[in-house]
C-alpha positions, 0 to 999 in steps of 0.5 A, spaced: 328 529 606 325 535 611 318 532 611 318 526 615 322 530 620 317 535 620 312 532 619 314 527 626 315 535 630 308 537 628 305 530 630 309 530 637 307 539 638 299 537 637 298 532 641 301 535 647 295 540 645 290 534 644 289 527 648 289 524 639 295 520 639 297 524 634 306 523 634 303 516 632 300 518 626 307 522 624 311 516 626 306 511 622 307 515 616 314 516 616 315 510 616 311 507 611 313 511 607 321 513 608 322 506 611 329 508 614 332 506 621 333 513 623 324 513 625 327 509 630 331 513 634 325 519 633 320 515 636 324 513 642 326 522 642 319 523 641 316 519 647 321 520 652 319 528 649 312 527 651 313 523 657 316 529 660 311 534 657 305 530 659 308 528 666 307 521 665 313 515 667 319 516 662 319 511 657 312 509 657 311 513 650 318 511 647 317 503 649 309 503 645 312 507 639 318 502 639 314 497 639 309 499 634 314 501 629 317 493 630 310 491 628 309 494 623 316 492 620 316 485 622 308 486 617 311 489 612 314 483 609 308 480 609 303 485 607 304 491 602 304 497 607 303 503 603 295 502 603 290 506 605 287 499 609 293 498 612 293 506 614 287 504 617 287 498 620 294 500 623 293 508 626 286 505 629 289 499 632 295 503 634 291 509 637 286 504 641 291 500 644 295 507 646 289 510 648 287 504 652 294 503 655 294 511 658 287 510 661 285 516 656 277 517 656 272 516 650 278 512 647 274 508 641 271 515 640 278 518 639 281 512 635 276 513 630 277 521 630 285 519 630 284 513 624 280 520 620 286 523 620 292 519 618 287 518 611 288 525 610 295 525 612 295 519 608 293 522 603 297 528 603 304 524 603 302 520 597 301 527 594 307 530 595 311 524 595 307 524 587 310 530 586 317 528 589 317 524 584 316 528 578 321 533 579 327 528 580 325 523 574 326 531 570 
């Protein structure tokens, strides 16, 4: 239960670093993968946290985080969510519109780089999420 926590702290840490919409990539694979209501209040806590940093107006990342997350729960019923098509589409839609709504440069370029990225954090939560499994099932 400490990895979708860790995992949204290190996403919303990289992207005060970076101009990736990294704290979406954390939020969009917890949520894909715990499914839990608390991702939520993570999403409002982890935007009104980078507003503050990136000197932004308060609420503008938490509102897009929440809605993002909402579309993907109301899609949810109607697709299966834990692919790798879905990861993608969604963290490239997802980090083009962010990108586009913040007036960053090269947003495409990024959105791209961005969608890579969640392949691999993909990839790795299926992994431990295999090796979870295995060691509860004991």
């Amino acid at each position: 239960m400490i990895f979708p926590f860790l995992l949204i702290f290190i996403s919303v840490l990289l992207q005060t670093i970076t101009t990736l919409p990294m704290a979406l990539i954390g939020l969009l694979m917890s949520y894909i993968f715990y499914k839990e209501s608390w991702i939520f209040f993570a999403a409002f806590f982890s935007g009104i946290f980078l507003d503050v940093i990136t000197v932004r107006t308060l609420g503008e990342s938490s509102l897009f985080f929440i809605l993002f997350l909402f579309l993907i729960d109301l899609y949810e019923k109607k697709f299966e969510v834990q692919t790798l098509s879905f990861v993608c589409l969604a963290s490239f839609l997802g980090s083009l519109v962010y990108l586009l709504l913040f007036g960053q440069s090269a947003a495409f370029q990024q959105a791209i780089v961005t969608t890579f990225l969640s392949i691999l954090f993909f990839f790795i939560t299926m992994r431990i999420g295999q090796k979870k499994s295995k060691t509860t099932f004991i």
